[in-house]
N, C-alpha and C positions, 0 to 999 in steps of 0.2 A: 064630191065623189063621182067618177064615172065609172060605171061597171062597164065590162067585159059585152058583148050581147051571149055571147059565147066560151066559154073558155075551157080546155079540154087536156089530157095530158096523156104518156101511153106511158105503160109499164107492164113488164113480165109479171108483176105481182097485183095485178089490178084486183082481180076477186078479193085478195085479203086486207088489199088499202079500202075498196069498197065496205068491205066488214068495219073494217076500223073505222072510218070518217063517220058512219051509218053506229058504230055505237057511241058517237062522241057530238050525235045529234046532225049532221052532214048530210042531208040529201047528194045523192051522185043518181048516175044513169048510162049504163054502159052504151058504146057509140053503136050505132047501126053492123050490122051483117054484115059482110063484104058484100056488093049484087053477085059478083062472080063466083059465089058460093047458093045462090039463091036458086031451087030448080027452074025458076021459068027461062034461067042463063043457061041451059045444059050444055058441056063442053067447053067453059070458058075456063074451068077447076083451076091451077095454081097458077096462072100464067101473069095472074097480077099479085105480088108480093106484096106492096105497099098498103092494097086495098084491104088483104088480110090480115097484115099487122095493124092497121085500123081497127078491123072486124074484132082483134083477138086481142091487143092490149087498149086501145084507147077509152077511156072512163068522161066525161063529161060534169066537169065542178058547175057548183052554184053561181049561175049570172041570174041579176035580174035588179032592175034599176033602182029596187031599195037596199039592195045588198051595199053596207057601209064599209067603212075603211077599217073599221075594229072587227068585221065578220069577214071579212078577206083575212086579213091577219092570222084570226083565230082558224081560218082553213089554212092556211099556210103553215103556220107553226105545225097543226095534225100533220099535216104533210110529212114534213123536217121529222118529228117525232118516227113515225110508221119508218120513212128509211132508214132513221140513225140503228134502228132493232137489226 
C-alpha cells in the first residue's frame, strides 16, 4: 500500500462532510486561511480567488503511512455516501 503524504479535496459543503466523516470515526482538518486574508497581508483582500477557495472549501483526508487500502476505501465509500444525500 502507498499512501498519499497528503491528500485533500474542496467542496461547498466541507463543514457538514467534516461532520459526517468525524461522526463515522474520520479524522479530517480543514486547510490553512488563505495568507491574503491574514492581517499581517493588509490590502491584498480578494485579489487571489484560488487562495480563498482554498481557505474556504478545502478539507484535508487521512494520509499517513499505515493508512491501509480497506481504510482508504472505507473513507471513500463515507465520501460517495455524504454526496449521494
Amino acid at each position: 500500500t502507498v499512501s498519499p503524504w497528503f491528500y485533500e479535496l474542496f467542496s461547498p459543503r466541507r463543514s457538514g462532510l467534516k461532520d459526517f466523516l468525524g461522526s463515522h470515526g474520520v479524522q479530517t482538518r480543514e486547510m490553512y486561511r488563505p495568507i491574503p486574508s491574514q492581517s499581517i497581508y493588509p490590502g491584498l483582500g480578494e485579489n487571489y480567488p484560488v487562495a480563498h477557495r482554498v481557505g474556504e472549501e478545502g478539507l484535508w483526508l487521512p494520509s499517513f503511512v499505515q493508512l491501509c487500502d480497506d481504510q482508504i476505501q472505507y473513507i471513500c465509500n463515507l465520501i460517495q455516501d455524504f454526496f449521494r444525500d
